[in-house]
N, C-alpha and C positions, 0 to 999 in steps of 0.2 A: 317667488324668485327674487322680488326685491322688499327694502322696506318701505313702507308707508310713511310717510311724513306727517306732523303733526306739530300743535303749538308747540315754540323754544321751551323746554323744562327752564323752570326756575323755584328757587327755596326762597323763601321769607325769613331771615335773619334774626328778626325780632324774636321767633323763636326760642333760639339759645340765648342764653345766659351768656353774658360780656361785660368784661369790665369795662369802664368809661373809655371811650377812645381807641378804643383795639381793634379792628377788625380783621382779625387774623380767620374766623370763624366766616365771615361773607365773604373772604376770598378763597377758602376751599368751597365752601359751595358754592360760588362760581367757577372751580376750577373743576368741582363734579358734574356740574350742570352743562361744560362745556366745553367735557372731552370728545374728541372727535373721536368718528366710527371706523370703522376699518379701515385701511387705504387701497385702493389697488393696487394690487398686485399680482403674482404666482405665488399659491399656498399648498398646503397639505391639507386634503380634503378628506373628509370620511363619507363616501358615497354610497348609498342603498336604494335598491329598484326594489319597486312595492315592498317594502317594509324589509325584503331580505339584503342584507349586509354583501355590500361587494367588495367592499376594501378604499386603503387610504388610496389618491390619485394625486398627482400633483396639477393644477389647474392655475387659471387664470382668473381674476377677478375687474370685472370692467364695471364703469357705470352704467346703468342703464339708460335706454333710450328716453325714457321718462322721466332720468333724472334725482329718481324716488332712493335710490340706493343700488346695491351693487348687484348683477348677475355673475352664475356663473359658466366661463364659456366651456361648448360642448362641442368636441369633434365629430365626426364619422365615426374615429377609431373609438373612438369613449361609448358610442352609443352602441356597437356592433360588441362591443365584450361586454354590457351590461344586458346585452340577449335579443338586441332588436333585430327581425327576420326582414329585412333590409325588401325583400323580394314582395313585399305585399305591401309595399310603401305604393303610392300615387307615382312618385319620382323618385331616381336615385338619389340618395344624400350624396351633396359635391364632397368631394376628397381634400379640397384646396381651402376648405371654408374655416379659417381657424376659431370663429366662433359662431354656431348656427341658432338658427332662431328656430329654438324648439316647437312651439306651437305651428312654424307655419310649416315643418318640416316633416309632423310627425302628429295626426290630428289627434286631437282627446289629449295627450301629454302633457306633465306638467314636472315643472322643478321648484321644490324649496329651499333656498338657501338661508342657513342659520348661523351668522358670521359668531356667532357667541361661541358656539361649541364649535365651528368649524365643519359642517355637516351639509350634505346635501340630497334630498330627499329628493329621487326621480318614482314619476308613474309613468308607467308604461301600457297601454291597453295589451290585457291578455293575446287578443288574440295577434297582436303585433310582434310576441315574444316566441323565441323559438323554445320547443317543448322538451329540447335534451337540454335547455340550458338548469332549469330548475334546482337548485341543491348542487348542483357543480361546481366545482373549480379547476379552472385550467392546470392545466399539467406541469406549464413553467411556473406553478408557485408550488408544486409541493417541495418541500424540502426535505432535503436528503440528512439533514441534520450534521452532527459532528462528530469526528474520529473518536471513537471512543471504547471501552471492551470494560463489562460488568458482567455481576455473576451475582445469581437469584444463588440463597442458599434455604434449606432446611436441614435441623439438627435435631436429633433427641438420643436419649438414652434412659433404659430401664433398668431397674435393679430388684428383683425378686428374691424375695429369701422363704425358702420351702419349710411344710413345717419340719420335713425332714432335716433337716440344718443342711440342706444344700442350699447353694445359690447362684441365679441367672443372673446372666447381663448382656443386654441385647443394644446394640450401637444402630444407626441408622441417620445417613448424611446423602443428601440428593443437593444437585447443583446443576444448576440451568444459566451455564455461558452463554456470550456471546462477544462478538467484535462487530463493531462499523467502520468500514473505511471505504475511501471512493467509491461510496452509491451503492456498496456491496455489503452483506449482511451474513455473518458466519455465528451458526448458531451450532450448541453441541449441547447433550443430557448425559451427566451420569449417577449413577448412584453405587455406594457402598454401602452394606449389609453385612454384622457383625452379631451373628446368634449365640446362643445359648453355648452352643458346642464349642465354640472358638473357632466356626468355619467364616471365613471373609471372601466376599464375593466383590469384583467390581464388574460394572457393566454400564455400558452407554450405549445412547442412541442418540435419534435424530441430530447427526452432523453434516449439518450440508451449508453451502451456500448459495444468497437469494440475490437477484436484483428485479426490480423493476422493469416493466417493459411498457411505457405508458402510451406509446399508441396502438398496442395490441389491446389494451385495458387485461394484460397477465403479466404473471411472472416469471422468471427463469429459475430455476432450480440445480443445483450437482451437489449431490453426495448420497447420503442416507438417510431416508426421509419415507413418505408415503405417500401411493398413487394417491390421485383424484378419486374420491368414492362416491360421486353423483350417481351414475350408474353401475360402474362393479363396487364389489366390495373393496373395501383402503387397503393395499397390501402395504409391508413393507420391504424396500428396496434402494438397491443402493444402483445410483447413475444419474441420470437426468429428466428434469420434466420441463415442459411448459406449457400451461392453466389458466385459465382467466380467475381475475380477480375482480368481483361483483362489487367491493369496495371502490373501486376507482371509477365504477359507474355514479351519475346523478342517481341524487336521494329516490327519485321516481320512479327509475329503471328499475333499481333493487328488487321491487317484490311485485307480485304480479298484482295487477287490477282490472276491474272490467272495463273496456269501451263502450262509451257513450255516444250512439247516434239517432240522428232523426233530422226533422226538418223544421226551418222556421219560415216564416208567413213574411215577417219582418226582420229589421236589425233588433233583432231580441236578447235580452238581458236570460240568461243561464245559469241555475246557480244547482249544487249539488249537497245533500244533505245527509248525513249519517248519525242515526239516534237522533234527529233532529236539531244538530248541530251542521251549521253549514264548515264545507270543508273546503267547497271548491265556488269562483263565481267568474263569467269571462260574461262578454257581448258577442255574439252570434250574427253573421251576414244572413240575408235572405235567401232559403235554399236549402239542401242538405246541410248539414255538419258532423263533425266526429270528433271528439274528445277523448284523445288518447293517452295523456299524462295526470290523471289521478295519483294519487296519495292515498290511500285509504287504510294502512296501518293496523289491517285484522286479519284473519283469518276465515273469515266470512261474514255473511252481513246482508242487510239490505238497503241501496239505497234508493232515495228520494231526488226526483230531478225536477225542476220547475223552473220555465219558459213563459216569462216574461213579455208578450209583444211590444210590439211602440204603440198600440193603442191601449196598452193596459190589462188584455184579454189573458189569462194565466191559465198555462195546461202544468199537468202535473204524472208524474207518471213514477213506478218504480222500478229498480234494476237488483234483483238479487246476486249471488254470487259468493263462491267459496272458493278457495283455493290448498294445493298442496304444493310440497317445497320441488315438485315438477317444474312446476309450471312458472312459465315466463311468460314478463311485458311481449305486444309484439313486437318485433322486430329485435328485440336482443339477442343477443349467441352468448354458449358457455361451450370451452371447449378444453379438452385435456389432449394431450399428448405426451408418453412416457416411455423408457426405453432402458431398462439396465438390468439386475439382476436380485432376485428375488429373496430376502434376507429376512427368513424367516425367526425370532428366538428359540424354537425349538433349534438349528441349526441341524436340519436335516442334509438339506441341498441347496445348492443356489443357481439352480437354471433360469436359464434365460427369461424377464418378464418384457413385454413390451404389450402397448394402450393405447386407445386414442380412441374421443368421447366428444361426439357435437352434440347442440342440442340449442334448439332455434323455437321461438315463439311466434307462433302465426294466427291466422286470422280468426273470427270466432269463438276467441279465448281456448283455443288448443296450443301445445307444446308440444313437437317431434322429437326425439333423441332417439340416440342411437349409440356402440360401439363394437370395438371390436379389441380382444385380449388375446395375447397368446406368447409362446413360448417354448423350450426342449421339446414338450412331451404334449403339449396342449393346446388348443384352437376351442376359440369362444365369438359368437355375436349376438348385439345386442337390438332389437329396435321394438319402441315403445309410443306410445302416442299418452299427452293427458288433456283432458277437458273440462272446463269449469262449466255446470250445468244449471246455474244458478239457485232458484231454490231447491233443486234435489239435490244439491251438494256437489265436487270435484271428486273428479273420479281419474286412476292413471292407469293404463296396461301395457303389460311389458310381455315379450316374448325370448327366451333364451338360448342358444344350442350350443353344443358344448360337445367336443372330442378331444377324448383324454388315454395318453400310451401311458398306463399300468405297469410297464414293464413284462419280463419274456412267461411271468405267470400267471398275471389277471388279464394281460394281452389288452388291445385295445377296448374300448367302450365308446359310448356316445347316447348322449337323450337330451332333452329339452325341459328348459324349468316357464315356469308362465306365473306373472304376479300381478296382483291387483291390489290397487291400494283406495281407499274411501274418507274422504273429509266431511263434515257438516255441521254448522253449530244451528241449533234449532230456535226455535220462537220459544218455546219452553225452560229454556236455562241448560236443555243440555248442550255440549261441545264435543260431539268428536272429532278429539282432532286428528286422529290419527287411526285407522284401520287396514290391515294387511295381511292377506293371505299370499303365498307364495308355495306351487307344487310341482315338485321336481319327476321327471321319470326315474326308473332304476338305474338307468346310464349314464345318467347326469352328475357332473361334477361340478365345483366352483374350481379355483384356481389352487389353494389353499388345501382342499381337500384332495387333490389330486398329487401334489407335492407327498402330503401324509402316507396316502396310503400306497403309495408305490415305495417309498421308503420304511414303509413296517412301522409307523412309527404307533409307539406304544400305549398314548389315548387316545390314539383314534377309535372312534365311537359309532363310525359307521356313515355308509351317505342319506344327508338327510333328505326325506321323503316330506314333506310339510311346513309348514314355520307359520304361525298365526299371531299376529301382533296386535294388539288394541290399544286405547289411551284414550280415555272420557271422563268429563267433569259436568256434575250437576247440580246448580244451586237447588235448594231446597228455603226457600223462605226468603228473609233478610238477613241472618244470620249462620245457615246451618249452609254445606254443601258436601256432595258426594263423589272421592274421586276414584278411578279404577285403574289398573297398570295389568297387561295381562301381555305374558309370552307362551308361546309352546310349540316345543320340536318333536317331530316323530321321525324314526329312521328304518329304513329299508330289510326286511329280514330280520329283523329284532322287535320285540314289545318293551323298547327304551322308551320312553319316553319323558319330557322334560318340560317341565312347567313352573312352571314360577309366574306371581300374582300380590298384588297390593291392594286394599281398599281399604280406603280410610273414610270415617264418616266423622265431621268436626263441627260444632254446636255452640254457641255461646247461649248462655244462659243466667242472667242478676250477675253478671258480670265475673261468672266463672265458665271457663270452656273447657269443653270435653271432647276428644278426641278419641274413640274408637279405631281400633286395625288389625287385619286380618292377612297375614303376612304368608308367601309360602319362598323360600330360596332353597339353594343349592350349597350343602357346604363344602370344606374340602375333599371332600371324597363323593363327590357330585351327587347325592341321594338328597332326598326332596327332608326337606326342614320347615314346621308349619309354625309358624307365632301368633298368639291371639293376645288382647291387651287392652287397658282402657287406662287413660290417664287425664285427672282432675286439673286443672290450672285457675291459678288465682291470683291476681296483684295485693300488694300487702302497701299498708301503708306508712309504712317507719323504714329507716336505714335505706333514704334514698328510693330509688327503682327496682325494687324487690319485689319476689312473688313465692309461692310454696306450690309444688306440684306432689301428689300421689296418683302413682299406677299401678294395675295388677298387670302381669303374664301370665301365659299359660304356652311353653314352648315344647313339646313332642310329649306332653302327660307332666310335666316339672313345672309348678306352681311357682311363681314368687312375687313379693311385693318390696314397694319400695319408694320413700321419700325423702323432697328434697328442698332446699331452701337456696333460691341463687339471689344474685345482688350487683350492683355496681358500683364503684366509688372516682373519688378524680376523674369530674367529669366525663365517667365511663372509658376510662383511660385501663379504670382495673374492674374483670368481670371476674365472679368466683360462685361457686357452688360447693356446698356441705349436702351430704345424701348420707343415708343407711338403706340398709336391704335385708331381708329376712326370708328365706325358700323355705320348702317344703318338711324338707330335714333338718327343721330350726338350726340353721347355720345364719350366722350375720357377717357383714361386714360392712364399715364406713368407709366415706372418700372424703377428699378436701381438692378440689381443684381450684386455680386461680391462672387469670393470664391478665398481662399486662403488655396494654400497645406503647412501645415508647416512641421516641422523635425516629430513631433508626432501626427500630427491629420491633418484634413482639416475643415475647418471652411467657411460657407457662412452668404449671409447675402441678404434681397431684401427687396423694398419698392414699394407698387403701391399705385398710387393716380387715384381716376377716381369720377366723379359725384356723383356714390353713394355711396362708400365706399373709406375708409385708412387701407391697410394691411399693414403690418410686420413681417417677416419670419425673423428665427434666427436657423440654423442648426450647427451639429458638426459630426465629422465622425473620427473614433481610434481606439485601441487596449490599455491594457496594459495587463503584462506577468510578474507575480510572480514567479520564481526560488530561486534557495538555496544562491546566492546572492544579491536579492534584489527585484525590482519593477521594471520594465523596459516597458517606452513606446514608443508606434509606429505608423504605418500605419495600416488602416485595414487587419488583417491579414485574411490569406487564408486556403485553406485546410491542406496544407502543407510547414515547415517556418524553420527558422535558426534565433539562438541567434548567434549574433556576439559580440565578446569579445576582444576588442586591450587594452590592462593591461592598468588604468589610461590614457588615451589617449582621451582625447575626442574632438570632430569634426573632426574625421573623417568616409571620405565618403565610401557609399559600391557601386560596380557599377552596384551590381544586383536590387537595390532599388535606385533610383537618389532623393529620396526626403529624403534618411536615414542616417544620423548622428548619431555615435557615443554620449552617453552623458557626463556629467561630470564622470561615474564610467566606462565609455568603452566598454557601449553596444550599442546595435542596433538590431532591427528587420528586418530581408529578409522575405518578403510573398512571397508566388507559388512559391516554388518549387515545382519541380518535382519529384512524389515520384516512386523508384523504381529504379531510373537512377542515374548520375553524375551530381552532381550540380557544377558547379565551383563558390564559392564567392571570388571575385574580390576583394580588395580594392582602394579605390580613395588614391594614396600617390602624388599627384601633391601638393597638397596645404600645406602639412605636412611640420612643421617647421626645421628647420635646427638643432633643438636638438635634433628630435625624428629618430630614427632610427627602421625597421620593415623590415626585413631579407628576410623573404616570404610574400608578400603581395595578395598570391592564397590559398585556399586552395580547396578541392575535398569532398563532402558530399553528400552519397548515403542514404538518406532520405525513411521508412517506409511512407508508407499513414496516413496523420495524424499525423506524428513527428514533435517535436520542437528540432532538432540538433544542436548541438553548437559548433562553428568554430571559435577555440581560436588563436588569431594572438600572436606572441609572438613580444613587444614591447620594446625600451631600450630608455634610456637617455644619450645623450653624451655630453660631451662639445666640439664644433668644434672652433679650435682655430686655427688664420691667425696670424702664426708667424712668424717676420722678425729674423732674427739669424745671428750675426755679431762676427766676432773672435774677439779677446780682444784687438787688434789696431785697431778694430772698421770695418774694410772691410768683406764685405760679408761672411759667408761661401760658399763653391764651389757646382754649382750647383752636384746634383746626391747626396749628402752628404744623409745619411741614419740616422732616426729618428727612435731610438724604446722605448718602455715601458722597466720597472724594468725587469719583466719576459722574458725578448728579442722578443716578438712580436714587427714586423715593422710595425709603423702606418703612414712613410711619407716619401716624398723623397724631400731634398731639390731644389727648381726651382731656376729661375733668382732672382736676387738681396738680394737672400738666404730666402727667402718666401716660408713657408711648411703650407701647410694646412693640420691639425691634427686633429683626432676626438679620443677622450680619453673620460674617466669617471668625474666627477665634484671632485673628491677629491685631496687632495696635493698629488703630486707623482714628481719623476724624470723621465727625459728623458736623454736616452744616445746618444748622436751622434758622429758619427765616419765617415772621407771620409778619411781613409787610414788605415793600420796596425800601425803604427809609434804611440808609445803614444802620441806624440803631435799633434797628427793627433785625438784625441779623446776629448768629454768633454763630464760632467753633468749641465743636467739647473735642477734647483729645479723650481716649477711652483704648482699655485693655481687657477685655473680657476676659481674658484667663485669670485677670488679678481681681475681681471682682468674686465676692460672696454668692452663693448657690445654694440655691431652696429647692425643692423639687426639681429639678432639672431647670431652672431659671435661675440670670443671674440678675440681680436686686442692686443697684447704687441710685444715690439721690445726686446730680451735677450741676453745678450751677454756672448761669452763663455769665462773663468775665465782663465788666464793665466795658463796653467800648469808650465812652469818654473817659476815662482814667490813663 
């Protein structure tokens, strides 16, 4: 917290090289040797408790009592937002005390101050922290960002020529608006569709608008948009919703983990291990305890707990555990409530939809939920229980009831659906992650289904009676693993049934990989379609990042084969592929595709020739973002984004977007961010010219959901000028010699051969230099940079200092 003191620095002069009598060269090293340290004062601090980032603070800088250097002071209010549970202190921290003495206030604690970088590094004992603080940020720093209204676009077009000397051409443009303004968030989808026939369709969705509701941790919702699909299925609907959002929860809350309890003998040290990596470590009072704010970032797992006493004595123990997307931390809630009317795209009907969805995590690693759906014609509830069982895996079950008015000729109905769903990743490499059965009665409806068939509608395919879902992966060695995808529906009164399945088995082997897969889908006319197929890969060692792949198929008895050579160039800026193909009825055809990411868009392009047909594809992929200075474009933007602004500056690079350039006005677009959290935007300053100078090239932007933030660098222009400087008999000046501005800022020191490299402003100005007290130990150069010769971004003159006795 302070600095240490030690022998006065001092340099030994002898050293350097000097001419006879000059000692311009011992008075900058005495003026190195003894410049002062900080001063006290209020600064702008950069403060982080245990290693995590809290942000700048404005503080106080006092001497310390010791005299050794400076502290810094610490309020109540300072120590209560960096997470200290105030309630488990000895004594209240006083409110009045504008600077507290850490240690005696707060035992175990400690603060480092780093006046260098401006930094202040606090510890806090675990178990003194309060455990929602983890990964949070307060709610008055997110930012709502700036007025602004962009639009995501996609474009392409094809052009087919038959061999019959007809010819297609198919159009297709999707764009994903939106607007921010006061705190509010208006978002709309539409696309246009331009087939072969000349029929153009337009159609949109999701237009609603959003805000924030940060002490609910949900959001507000109206327009057209979709339910909560936690527990029913997502419909869509047009009205209002309000949802919790898991994002505006701490990093910890997010995702469920096990509780840690037992008891210690002593004040024992606790530390938590996964794969044998420690992830977690606090100190323990004597007595029970319970460790409820883990992090563990899987899907299942085992850990390892190990209890320290104060004599030394080490217990160890372990805690299994899996989970599914059920299941909550305890004590968090998720909750929905929805209410408007039911907007199907088939646009049968639109009766009434209304929702509402809790679901609360409690004790023993179980999670309750429950709802309840209904509408015109239909009444739904839902209540579920899930459990994480540790090493037998997580498990959830759900029970359904459902009455549905059919209308005056299927008359009413009613039955019940029941679902069970199964997580577990094993010691052996498999993972399931995911396993589901779900079985309806013959009365049973969903929501969706019951709109259908009371309106006759025309594929409907009947109610489903089954649904079985799987999803498992299994390593097989070091390099080989096995994954699987499996669905299938069965329906009531019919031998429909529908299934669809993936499994892919993938190998490396002397450095070529083989991928095996066994495919079965659904094509447009819903009848089951089987693909079988092996395909060789291999890196090449010429033209860059290249490789050659060969694969067979085998799809419904239709043989074929087919290889390819892809590649990259300009720093993978351009990706392209050349392929040929050969089927069963020696038919061929070639392709040539190529795409290129630029600063503001991505651009492709492809040709195939084959016996009976010449394609040509032509896509485009962007954003552009209207704000209160101008038009700025970019990369697809995401859910959440940053305007970056370096003042007239343009090409330069950001490092959270590597294909994003600044333009000529000194914007740039950053996609995904992260809303809710710390965003750090980086800039790329390697390539930046020798004129431009950019002080902080970081900045920190805690982004709402849905904001366009804007992260202004502040940027200068200098003239950096390599001045030789010669006394007026023409011999160097002496090195160490001191260079400053009109206003006595020091911008140089002269080196050997009296060479200072200076960076000033572009206008005429003087410079003073002085390497003694002695007036003739001093001169003025007058200087114009813009009149000055330029070499690489440097301007080069040789000036000599004016006799003062003359």
């Amino acid at each position: 917290m302070a600095w240490s003191t030690a022998e006065p620095l001092g340099f030994d002069p002898a050293f350097i090289h000097q001419t006879d009598g000059q000692l311009a060269g011992t008075a900058a090293l005495h003026g190195l040797a003894s410049q002062t340290r900080l001063a006290p004062g209020r600064y702008r601090i950069d403060v982080s408790v245990n290693f995590d980032y809290l942000g700048p603070r404005d503080l106080e800088l006092r001497n310390s009592e010791d005299g050794k250097g400076l502290q810094a002071c610490m309020t109540a209010a300072l120590l209560r937002e960096a997470g200290l549970r105030e309630e488990a202190l000895p004594t209240p921290l006083p409110e009045a005390e504008p600077c507290l003495n850490l240690a005696h206030w707060v035992p175990d604690a400690s603060a480092q101050l780093d006046t260098a970088s401006l930094s202040l590094a606090l510890t806090l004992p675990q178990l003194l922290l309060r455990r929602e603080v983890t990964g949070a940020i307060a709610s008055d720093l997110w930012d709502a960002g700036i007025p602004a209204a962009f639009a995501n676009y996609q474009v392409a077009t094809q052009v087919r020529n038959l061999r019959n000397g007809r010819n297609e051409t198919n159009h297709d443009l999707l764009v994903h608006s939106g607007l921010n303004v006061a705190g509010w968030r208006l978002r709309s989808s539409q696309s246009m569709r331009d087939d072969a026939h000349g029929s153009r369709q337009w159609s949109h969705t999701n237009t609603y608008a959003q805000h924030d509701l940060p002490d609910s941790h949900g959001t507000f919702t109206l327009g057209q948009t979709f339910s909560n699909g936690d527990i029913f299925r997502g419909l869509p609907f047009k009205g209002m919703q309000v949802a919790s959002d898991p994002g505006m929860l701490p990093d910890i809350m997010q995702q469920y983990a096990p509780v840690i309890s037992g008891v210690a003998q002593t004040r024992a040290r606790l530390e938590v291990l996964q794969n044998g990596y420690p992830i977690y470590t606090t100190y323990v009072a004597p007595g029970p305890y319970l460790i409820d704010d883990l992090g563990v970032g899987a899907s299942s797992g085992e850990l390892e707990v190990v209890l320290t006493e104060a004599d030394g004595s080490v217990r160890r123990s372990s805690v299994p555990y899996s989970t599914l997307n059920n299941l909550l931390r305890q004590g968090v809630w998720r909750y929905s409530a929805t209410l408007g009317r039911y907007a199907g795209a088939e646009k049968l009907d639109n009766p009434l939809l209304w929702q509402a969805t809790l679901a609360r995590g409690a004790a023993w690693g179980t999670t309750v939920y429950g709802g309840v759906q209904g509408g015109d014609y239909y009444r739904a509830g839902t209540l579920g229980v899930a459990r994480d069982w540790g090493q037998f895996g997580a498990t959830a079950f759900d029970v359904t009831q459902a009455n549905s008015d059919l209308g005056s000729t299927l008359g009413q109905v009613q039955g019940h659906s029941y679902a069970a769903r199964y997580g577990k990743a094993f010691s052996s490499g498999t993972n399931l992650r995911f396993a589901g059965y779900r079985y309806s009665t013959e009365g049973y409806r969903d929501y969706d289904e019951a709109v259908r068939e009371r309106n006759a509608y025309s594929a409907w395919l009947g109610n489903r009676r089954s649904r079985l879902e799987a999803s498992a992966y299994q390593r097989l060695g070091q390099s080989s693993s096995l994954n699987l995808l499996l669905t299938q529906d069965d329906y009531w009164n019919t031998g429909l049934r529908r299934r669809q399945y993936e499994i892919q088995f993938n190998t490396l082997h002397r450095g070529i990989s083989y991928n095996l897969f066994v495919s079965q889908a659904l094509n447009e006319r819903s009848r089951n379609t089987r693909l079988f197929g092996l395909t060789l890969s291999m890196p090449l060692d010429f033209m860059g990042r290249s490789s050659a792949s060969f694969d067979v198929q085998t799809s419904d008895g239709r043989h074929s084969q087919r290889a390819s050579f892809s590649g990259s160039a300009l720093d993978n800026r351009v990706n392209y592929t050349v392929s040929g193909s050969r089927d069963e009825q020696s038919r061929h055809s070639a392709a040539l595709s190529g795409n290129y990411q630029g600063n503001v868009a991505s651009y492709g392009a492809g040709i195939t020739q084959s016996s009976g047909y010449q394609s040509l594809s032509l896509n485009a992929t962007g954003s552009m973002l209207l704000h209160q200075d101008g038009l700025t474009f970019g990369p697809y933007l995401g859910d959440t984004n940053a305007l970056v602004r370096v003042a007239q500056t343009p090409g330069v690079g950001v490092r959270n977007a590597p294909r994003a350039n600044t333009d000529s006005n000194g914007f740039a677009l950053v996609p995904n961010l992260r809303p809710y959290r710390r965003n750090q935007v980086i800039l790329e300053t390697d390539m930046l010219g020798p004129e431009t100078v950019i002080d902080n090239g970081s900045l920190q932007v805690v982004p709402r959901r849905g904001a366009i933030v804007r992260a202004d660098f502040a940027a200068r222009k200098v003239a950096r000028l390599v001045l030789t400087l010669l006394q007026a008999e023409g011999q160097p000046l002496p090195f160490g010699a001191q260079v400053s501005t009109q206003d006595g800022q020091q911008v140089a020191v002269v080196g050997q051969a009296g060479q200072a490299l200076v960076a000033v402003d572009a206008s005429p100005q003087t410079l003073h230099v002085h390497w003694g007290e002695q007036p003739q130990r001093r001169c003025e150069l007058q200087i114009d940079p813009a009149q000055m010769p330029a070499e690489q971004g440097y301007r080069i003159k040789t000036l000599h200092c004016p006799d003062v006795n003359s």
